[in-house]
KOLBA-26409 format. One record per residue (C-alpha): residue number from 1; chain; x, y, z. Coordinates in steps of 0.001 Angstrom, whole numbers, padded with zeros to 6 digits. Example, Ala and Ser with C-alpha at 12.3 -4.5 7.8 and 13.67 -1.06 7.14 Angstrom:
2
- 1;A;012300;-004500;007800
- 2;A;013670;-001060;007140
//
This chain:
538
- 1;A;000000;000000;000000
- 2;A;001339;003352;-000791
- 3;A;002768;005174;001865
- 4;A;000978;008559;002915
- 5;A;004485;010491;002751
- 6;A;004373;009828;-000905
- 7;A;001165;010445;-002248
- 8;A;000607;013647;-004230
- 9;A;-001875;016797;-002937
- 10;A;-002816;019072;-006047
- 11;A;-004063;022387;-004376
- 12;A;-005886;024644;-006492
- 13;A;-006856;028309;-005465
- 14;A;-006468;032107;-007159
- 15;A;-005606;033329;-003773
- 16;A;-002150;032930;-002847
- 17;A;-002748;033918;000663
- 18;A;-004700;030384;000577
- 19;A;-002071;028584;-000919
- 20;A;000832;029457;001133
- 21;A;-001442;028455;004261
- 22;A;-002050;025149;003060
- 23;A;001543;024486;001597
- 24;A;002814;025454;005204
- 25;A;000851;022932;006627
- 26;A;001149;020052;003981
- 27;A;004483;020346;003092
- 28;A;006115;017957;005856
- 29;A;003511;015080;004979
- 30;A;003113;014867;001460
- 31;A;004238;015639;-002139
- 32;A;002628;019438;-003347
- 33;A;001778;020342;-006516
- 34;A;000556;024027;-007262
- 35;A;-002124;025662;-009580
- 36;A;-004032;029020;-009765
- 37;A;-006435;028535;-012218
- 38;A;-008756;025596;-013314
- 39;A;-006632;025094;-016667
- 40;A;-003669;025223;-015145
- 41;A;-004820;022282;-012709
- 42;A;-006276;020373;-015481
- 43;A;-003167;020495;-017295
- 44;A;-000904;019574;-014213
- 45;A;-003403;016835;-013461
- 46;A;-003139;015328;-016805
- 47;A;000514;015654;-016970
- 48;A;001160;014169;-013150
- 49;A;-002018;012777;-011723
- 50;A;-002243;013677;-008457
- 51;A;-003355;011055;-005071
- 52;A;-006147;013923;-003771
- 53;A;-007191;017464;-005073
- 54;A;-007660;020599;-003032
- 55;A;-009948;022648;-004983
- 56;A;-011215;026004;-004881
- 57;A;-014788;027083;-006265
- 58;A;-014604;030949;-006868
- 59;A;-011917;031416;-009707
- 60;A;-011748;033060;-012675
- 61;A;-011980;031237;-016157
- 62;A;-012878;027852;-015501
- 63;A;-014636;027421;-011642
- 64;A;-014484;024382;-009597
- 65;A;-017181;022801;-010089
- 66;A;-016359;022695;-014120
- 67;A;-012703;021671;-012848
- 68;A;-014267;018713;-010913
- 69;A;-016843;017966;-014101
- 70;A;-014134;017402;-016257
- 71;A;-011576;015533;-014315
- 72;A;-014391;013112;-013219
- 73;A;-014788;012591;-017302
- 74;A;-011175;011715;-017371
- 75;A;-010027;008179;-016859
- 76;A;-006958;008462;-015794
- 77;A;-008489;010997;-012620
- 78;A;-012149;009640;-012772
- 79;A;-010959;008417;-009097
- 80;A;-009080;010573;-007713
- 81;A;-010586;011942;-004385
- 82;A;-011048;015698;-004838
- 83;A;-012063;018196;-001552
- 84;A;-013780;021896;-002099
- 85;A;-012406;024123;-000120
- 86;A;-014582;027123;-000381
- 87;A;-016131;030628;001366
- 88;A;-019135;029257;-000522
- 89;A;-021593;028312;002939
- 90;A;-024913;027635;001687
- 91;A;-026751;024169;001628
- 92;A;-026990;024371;-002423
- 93;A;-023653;025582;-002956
- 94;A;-022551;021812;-000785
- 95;A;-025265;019908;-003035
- 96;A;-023280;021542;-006579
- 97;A;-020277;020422;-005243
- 98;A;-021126;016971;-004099
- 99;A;-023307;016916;-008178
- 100;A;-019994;017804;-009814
- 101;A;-018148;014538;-008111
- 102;A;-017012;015840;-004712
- 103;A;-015910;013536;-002103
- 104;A;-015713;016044;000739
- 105;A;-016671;019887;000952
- 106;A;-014868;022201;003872
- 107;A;-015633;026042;003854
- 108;A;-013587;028557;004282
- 109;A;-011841;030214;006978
- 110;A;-010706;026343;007952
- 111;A;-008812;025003;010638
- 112;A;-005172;023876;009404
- 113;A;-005895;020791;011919
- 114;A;-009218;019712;010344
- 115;A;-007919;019868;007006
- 116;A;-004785;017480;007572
- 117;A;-007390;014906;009218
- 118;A;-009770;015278;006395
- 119;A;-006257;014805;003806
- 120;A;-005409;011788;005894
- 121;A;-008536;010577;005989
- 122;A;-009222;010741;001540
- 123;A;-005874;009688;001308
- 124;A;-006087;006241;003132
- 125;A;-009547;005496;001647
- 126;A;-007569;005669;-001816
- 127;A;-004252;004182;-000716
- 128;A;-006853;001114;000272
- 129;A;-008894;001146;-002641
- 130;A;-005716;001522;-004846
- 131;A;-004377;-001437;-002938
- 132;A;-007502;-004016;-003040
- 133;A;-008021;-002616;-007263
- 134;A;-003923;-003881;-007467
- 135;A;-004520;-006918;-005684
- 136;A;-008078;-007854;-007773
- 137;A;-006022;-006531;-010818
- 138;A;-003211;-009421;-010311
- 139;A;-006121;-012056;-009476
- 140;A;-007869;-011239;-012628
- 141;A;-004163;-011826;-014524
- 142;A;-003877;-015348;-012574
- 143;A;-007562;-016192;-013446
- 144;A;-006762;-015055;-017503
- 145;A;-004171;-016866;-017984
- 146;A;-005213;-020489;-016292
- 147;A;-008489;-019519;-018111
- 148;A;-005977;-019423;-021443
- 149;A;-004746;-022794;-020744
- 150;A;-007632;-024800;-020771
- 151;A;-008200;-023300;-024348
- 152;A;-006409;-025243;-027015
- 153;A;-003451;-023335;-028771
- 154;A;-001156;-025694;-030226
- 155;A;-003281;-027819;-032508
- 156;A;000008;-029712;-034506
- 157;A;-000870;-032571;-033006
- 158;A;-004565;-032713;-033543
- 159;A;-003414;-031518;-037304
- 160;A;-001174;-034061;-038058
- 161;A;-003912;-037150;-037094
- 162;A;-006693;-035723;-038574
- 163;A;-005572;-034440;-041586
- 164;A;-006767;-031014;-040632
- 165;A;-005454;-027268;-039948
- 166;A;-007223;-024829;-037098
- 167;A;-006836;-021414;-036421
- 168;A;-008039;-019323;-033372
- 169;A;-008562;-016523;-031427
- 170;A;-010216;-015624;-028711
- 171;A;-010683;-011851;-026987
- 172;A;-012629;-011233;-023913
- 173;A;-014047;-007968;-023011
- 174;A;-012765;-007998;-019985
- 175;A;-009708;-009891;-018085
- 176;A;-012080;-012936;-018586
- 177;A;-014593;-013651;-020055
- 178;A;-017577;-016425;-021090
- 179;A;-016411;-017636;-024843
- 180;A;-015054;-021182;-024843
- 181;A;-013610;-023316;-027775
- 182;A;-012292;-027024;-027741
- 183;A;-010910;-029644;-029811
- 184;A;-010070;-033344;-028965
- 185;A;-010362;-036800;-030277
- 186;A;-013756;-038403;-029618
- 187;A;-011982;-041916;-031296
- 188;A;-009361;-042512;-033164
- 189;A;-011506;-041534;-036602
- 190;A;-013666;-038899;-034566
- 191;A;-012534;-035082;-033973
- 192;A;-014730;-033599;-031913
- 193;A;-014951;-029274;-032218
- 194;A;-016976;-027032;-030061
- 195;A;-017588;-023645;-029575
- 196;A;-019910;-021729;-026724
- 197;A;-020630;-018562;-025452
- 198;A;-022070;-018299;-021722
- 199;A;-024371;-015479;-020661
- 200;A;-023132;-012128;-018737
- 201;A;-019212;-011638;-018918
- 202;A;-016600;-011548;-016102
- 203;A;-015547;-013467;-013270
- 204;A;-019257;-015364;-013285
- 205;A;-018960;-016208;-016819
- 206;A;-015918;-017570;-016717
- 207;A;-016338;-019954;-013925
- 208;A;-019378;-021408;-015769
- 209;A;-017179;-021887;-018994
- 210;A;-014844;-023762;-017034
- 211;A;-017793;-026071;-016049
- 212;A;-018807;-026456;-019678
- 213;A;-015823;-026861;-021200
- 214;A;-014443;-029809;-018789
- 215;A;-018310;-031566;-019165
- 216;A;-017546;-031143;-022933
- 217;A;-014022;-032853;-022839
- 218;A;-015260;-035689;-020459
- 219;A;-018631;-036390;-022210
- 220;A;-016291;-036461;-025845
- 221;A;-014872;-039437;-024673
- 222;A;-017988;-041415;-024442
- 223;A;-020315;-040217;-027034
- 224;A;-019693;-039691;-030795
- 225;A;-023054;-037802;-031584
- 226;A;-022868;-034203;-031085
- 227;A;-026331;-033734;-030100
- 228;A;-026047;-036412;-027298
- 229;A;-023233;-034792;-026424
- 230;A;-025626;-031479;-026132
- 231;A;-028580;-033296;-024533
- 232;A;-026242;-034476;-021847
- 233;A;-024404;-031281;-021204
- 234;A;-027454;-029241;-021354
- 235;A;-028457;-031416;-018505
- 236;A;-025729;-031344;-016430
- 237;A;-025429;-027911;-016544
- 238;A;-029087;-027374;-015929
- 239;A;-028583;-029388;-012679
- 240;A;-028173;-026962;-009693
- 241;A;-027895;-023854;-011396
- 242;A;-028560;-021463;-008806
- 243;A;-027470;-018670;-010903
- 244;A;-029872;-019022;-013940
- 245;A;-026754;-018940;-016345
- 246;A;-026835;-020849;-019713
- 247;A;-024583;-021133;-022321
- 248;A;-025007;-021411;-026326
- 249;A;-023250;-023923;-027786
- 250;A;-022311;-025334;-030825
- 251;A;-020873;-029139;-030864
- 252;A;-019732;-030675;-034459
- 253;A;-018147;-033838;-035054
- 254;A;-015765;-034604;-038234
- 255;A;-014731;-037835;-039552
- 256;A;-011727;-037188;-041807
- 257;A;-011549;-040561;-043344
- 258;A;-015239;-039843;-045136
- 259;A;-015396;-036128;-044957
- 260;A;-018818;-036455;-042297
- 261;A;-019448;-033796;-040398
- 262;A;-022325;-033531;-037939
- 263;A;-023391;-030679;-036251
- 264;A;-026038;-030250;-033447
- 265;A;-026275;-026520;-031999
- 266;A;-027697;-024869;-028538
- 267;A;-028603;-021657;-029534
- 268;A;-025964;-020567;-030677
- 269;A;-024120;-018458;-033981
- 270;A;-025275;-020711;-037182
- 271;A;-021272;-021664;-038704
- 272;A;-020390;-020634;-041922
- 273;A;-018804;-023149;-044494
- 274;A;-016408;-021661;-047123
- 275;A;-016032;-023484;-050175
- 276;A;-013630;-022416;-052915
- 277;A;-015890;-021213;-056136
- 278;A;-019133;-020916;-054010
- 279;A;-020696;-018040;-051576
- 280;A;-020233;-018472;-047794
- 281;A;-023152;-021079;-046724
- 282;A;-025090;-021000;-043423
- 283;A;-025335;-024825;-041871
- 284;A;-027824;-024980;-039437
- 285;A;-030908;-023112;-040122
- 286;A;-032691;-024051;-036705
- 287;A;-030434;-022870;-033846
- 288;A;-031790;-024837;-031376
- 289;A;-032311;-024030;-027522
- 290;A;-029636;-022855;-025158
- 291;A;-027962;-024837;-022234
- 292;A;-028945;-024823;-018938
- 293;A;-032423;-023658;-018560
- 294;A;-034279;-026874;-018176
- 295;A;-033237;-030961;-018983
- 296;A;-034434;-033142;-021503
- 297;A;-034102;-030859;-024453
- 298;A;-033649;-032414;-027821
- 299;A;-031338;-030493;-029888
- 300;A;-031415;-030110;-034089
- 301;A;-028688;-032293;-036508
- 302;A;-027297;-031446;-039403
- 303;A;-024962;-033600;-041744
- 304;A;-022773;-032666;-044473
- 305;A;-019427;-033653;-046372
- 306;A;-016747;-031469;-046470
- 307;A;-014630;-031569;-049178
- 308;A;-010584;-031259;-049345
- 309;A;-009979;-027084;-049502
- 310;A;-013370;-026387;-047249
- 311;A;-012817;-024197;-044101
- 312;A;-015654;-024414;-041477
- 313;A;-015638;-021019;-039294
- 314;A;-017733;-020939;-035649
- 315;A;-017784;-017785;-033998
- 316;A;-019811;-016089;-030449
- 317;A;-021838;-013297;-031275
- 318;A;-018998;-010712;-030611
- 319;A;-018276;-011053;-033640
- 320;A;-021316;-010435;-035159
- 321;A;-022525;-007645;-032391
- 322;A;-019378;-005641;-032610
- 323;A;-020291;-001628;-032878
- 324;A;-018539;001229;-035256
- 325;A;-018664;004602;-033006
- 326;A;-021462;005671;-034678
- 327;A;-023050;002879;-033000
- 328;A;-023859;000366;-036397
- 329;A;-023851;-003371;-036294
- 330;A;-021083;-005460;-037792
- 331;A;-023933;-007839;-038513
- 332;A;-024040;-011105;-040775
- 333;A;-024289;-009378;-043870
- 334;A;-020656;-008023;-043360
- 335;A;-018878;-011238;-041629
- 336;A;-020164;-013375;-044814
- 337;A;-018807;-010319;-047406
- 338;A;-015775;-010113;-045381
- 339;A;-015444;-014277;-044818
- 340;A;-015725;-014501;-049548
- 341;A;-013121;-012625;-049674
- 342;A;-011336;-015159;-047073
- 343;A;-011928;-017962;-048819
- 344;A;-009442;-020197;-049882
- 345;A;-006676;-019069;-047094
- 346;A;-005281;-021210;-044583
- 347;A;-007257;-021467;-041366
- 348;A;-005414;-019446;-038609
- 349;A;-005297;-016922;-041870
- 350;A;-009067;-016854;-041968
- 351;A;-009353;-016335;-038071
- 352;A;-007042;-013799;-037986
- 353;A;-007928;-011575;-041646
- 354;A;-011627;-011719;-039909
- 355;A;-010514;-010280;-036543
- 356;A;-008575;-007910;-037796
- 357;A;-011811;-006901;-040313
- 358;A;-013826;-006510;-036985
- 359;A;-010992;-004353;-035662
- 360;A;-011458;-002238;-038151
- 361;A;-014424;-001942;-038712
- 362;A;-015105;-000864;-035020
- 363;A;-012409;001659;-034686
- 364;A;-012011;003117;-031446
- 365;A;-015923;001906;-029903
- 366;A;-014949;-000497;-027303
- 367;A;-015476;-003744;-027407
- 368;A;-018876;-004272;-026268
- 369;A;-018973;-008409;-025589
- 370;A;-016298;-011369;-025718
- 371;A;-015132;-012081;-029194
- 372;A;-014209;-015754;-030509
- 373;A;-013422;-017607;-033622
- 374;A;-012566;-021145;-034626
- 375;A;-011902;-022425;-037910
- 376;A;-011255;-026140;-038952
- 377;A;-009978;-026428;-042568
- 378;A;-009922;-029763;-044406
- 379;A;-006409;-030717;-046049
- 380;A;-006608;-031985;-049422
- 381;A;-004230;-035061;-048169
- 382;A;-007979;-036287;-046097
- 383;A;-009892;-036876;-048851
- 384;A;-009949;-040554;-049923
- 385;A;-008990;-040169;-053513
- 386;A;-005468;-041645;-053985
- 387;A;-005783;-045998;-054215
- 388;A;-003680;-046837;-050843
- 389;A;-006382;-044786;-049104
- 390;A;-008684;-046478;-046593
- 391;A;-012502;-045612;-046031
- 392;A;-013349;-046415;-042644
- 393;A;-017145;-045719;-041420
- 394;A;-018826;-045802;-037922
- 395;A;-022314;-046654;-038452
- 396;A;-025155;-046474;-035728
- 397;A;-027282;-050509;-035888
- 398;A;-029943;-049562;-038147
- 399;A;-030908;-050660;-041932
- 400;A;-030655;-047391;-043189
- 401;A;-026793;-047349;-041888
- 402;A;-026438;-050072;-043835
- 403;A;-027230;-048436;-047133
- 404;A;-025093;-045262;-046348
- 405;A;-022244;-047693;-046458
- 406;A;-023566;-049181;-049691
- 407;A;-023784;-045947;-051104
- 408;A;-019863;-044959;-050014
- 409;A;-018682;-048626;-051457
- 410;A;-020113;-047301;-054759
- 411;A;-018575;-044343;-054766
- 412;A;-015072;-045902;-053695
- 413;A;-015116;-048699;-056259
- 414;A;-015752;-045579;-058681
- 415;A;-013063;-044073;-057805
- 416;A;-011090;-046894;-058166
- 417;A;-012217;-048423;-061209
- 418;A;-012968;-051683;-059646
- 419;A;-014476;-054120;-062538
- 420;A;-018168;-054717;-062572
- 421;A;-018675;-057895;-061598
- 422;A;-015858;-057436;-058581
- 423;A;-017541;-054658;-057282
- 424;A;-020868;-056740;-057199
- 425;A;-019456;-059314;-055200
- 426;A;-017740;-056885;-052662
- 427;A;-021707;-054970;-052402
- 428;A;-023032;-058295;-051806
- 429;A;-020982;-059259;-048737
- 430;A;-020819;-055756;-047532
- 431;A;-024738;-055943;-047584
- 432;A;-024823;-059717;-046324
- 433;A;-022338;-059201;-043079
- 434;A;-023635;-055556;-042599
- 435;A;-027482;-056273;-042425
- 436;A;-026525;-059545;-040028
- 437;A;-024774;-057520;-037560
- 438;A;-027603;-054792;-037283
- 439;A;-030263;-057879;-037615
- 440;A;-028763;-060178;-035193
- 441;A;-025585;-058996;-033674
- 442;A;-027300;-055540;-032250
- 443;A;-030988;-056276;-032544
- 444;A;-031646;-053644;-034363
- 445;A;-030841;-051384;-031159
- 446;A;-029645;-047820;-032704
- 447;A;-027463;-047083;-029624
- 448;A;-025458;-050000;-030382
- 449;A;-022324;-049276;-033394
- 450;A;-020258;-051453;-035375
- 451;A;-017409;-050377;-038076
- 452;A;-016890;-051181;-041403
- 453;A;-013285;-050720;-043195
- 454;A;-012484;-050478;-047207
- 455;A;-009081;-051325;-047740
- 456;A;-007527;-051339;-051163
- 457;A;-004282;-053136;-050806
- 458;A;-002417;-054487;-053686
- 459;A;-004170;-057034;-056083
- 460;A;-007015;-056955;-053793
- 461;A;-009870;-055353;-052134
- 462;A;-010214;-056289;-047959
- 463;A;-013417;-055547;-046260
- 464;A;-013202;-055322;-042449
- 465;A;-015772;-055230;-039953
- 466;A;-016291;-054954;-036216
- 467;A;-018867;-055148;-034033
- 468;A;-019757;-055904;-030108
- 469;A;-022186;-058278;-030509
- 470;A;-022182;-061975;-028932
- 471;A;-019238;-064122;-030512
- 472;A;-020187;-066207;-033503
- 473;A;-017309;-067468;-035757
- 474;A;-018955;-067383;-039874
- 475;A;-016013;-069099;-040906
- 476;A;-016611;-072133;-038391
- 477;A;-020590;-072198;-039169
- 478;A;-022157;-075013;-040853
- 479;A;-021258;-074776;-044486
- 480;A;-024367;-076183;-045816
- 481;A;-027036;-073789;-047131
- 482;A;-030116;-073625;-044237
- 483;A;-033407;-074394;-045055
- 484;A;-035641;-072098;-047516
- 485;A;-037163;-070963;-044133
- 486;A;-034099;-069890;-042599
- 487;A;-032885;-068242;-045584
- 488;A;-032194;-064723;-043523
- 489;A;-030689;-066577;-040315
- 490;A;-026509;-066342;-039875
- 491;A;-025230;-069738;-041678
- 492;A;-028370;-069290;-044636
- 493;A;-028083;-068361;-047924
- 494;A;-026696;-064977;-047424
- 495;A;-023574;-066327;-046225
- 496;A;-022826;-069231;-048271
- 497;A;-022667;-066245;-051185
- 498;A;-020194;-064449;-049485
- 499;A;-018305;-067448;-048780
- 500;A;-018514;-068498;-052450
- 501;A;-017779;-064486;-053714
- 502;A;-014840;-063776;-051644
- 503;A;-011328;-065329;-051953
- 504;A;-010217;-064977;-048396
- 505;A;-012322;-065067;-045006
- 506;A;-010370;-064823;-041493
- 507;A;-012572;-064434;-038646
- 508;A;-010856;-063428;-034730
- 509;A;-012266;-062082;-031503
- 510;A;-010209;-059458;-030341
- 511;A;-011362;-058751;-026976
- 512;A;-015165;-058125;-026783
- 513;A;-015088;-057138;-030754
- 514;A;-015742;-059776;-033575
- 515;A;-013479;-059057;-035964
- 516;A;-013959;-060236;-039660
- 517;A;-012098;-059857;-042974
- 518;A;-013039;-060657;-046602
- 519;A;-010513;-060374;-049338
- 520;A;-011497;-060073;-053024
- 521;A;-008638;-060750;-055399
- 522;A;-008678;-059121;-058884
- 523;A;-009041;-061714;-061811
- 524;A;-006115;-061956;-064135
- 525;A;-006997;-060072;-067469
- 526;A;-009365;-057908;-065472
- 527;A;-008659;-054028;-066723
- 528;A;-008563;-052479;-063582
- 529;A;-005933;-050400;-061694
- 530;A;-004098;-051683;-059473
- 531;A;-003248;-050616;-055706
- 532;A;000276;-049888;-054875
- 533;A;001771;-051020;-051613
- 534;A;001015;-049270;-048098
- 535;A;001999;-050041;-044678
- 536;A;-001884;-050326;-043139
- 537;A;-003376;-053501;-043236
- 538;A;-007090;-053955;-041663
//
């Protein structure tokens, strides 16, 4: 705390009678600086801000009460304690004073003694208040920067698995603030992304983004669907929330090995996909409800590819709500002009070209509300195109799972040129073994998931799949065909087809997974291109 001997007393009088008085008795106790006139003190004031004022009312040019006006609209002296000292008696002239920003108000003739309490007195209060805003000030610096750490900087990592590049940043109005971003693997073909933005600002805000953002992380690890991952958080955080604060929220999950993403949002900022050749696109039409008003909420879906080159940019609505000093809207309109001309640059390129277009489009208004953006741009190295590429799904136990992976086998043995009659056989058993495990494996039950690999490999095609249903061995079944009647039962027709279609079946249990493989060979003369070698097997 600063020491009384060292704070500064700006005295301000026309009478230098008046002055000499108080400099006599002030001298010994504190630093002095002198003025005559109001712009005289305002200029000292600005130059060297002084610990308390000593101003007088009745001067020429500029009085005090204008004096005290104006240094209460300056920052750097809007708390500075400041004391009349005036031959002004009367109630009103006391009520001006204390209007204009007055702490205390003495009249003249004074007592020498009263007026050193009264300096004491104003200069404690501020040596405390000085002391507790220093303290708070170094708390709020502590709280920033752990609040920085739990927000993801270094994404190589992340980058390098996923075939993916990020950018992001991340401004709070104040020394902390409510916005929250993540990434992290939800599986080892699953990249979670999230981005929220709690109600209020501050200290409160930021504790409940901590909350949110450590639910996100732990619920990632168990669910793969962002809006279970929503429907839980939303009612965790809903659970003893004495505060009434909720949180919009945006959850989106990408699997780089297809080019899925799925989004499910909480009220929050609809994301913007940026495709090379094509206007900035909104994704999810319905924003959904935000988190932590009330359980049970089911939250909107949306799907989409993205293709090798797209960016996907998430933002709070900082970014959107930002204010010029005339007091206009950045609004969408501008963020998707000034995301076009974005397009096509790398991701932390995108998040920082549009912060610095909010920068400058605001000016000098201050920033009205916490400001964050996250962009996830796809690599061109993700998309499945060259022949030693894998396509691996995840695919809920449902029929109509089934023919989304039909529908991707097409496509691959497309883009591969696999011959006709190959690529029946290979639809055929992925049909056959898909439809059994969703049939009989996992009853159907849509909670349940089982994963199906496409492996080119040289000379070859391998289908892989893997599911957590009871054991059962195909390979080891009864290799007679079943009974007309039991045509759809494991053993029937179905599978004596894929046994007499594919070249190679190997069947393990690896753990609580079955595990089974199916190789289809290319014929000799077949005109097809072949697969070179790669170091993945299924």
């Amino acid at each position: 705390m600063k020491k009384l001997s060292e704070c500064r007393v700006l005295i301000v009088d026309d009478t230098r009678a008046n002055i000499d008085i108080l400099v006599e008795g002030l001298k010994a106790d504190h630093k002095l600086s002198l003025a005559f006139n109001g712009e005289t003190a305002l200029q000292i004031a600005t130059r060297t801000p002084p610990d308390l004022v000593l101003l007088d009312i009745m001067m020429p040019g500029l009085d005090g009460y204008e004096v005290c006006r104006r240094m209460r609209r300056m920052p750097e002296l809007a708390e500075v304690p400041i004391m009349f000292l005036s031959s002004l008696e009367e109630v009103q002239d006391k009520a001006r004073g204390f209007e204009a920003g007055a702490n205390d108000y003495l009249t003249k003739p004074f007592e020498m003694l009263e007026v050193k309490a009264r300096v004491r007195a104003l200069l404690k209060a501020k040596a405390y208040s000085d002391a507790a805003k220093e303290q708070m000030a170094g708390e709020l610096r502590i709280a920033h920067e752990i609040q920085m750490g739990m927000l993801p900087h270094d994404f190589t990592a992340v980058e390098a698995a996923y075939g993916v590049e990020f950018g992001a940043r991340l401004e709070p109005a104040r020394e902390v603030g409510g916005d929250l971003y993540g990434v992290c693997a939800a599986g080892a073909e699953h990249l979670l992304v999230f981005l929220g933005d709690v109600s209020g600002k501050g200290i409160p805000a930021s504790l409940f983004m901590v909350r949110a953002i450590s639910l996100a992380r732990l619920l990632a690890r168990e669910i793969r669907e962002p809006d279970r991952i929503l429907a839980r958080l939303n009612d965790e955080l809903s659970d003893e929330n004495p505060s009434g604060m909720f949180v919009t929220f945006l959850c989106a999950v990408f699997e780089p090995k297809t080019g899925r993403l799925t989004l499910a949002n909480g009220g929050h900022c609809s994301p913007v996909l940026l495709r090379s050749g094509e206007p900035p696109q909104r994704l999810t039409p319905h924003i959904g409800t935000a988190l932590g008003f009330e359980p049970a909420i089911v939250f909107p879906r949306t799907e989409l590819n993205l293709l090798p080159g797209d960016t996907l940019l998430l933002y709070t609505d900082g970014v959107t709500e930002a204010f010029d000093p005339r007091e206009e809207l950045y609004g969408n309109d501008r963020l998707l002009a000034d995301a076009a001309g974005l397009t096509g640059q790398s991701a932390p390129e995108i998040a920082a070209g549009l912060l610095r277009k909010i920068r400058a489009f605001a000016g000098d208004a201050p920033q009205s509300d916490d400001i964050a953006i996250l962009t996830l741009k796809v690599k061109a190295a993700t998309a499945p195109s060259s022949a030693g590429d894998a396509v691996r799904l995840e695919l809920k136990a449902t029929p109509d799972e089934v023919g989304r992976a039909l529908e991707t086998f097409q496509k691959f043995a497309q883009d591969h040129g696999l011959p006709e009659k190959m690529a029946f056989h290979l639809a055929l058993a992925l049909d056959e073994c898909a439809s059994n495990i969703v049939n009989y494996a996992l009853r159907r039950d849509p909670e349940q998931k089982f994963q199906v690999t496409i492996q080119p490999v040289p000379g070859a095609v391998v289908l892989e799949f893997r599911d957590r249903g009871p054991r059962f061995d195909p390979v080891a079944a009864g290799k007679e065909p079943a009974a007309a009647e039991d045509d759809d039962r494991l053993g029937g027709w179905g599978l004596q087809l894929v046994r007499r279609h594919m070249d190679e079946i190997i069947y393990v249990r690896e753990g609580d997974e079955n595990v089974l493989r199916l190789t289809k060979r290319f014929v000799p003369g077949d005109n097809h291109r072949d697969f070179p070698e790669t170091t993945h097997q299924p």
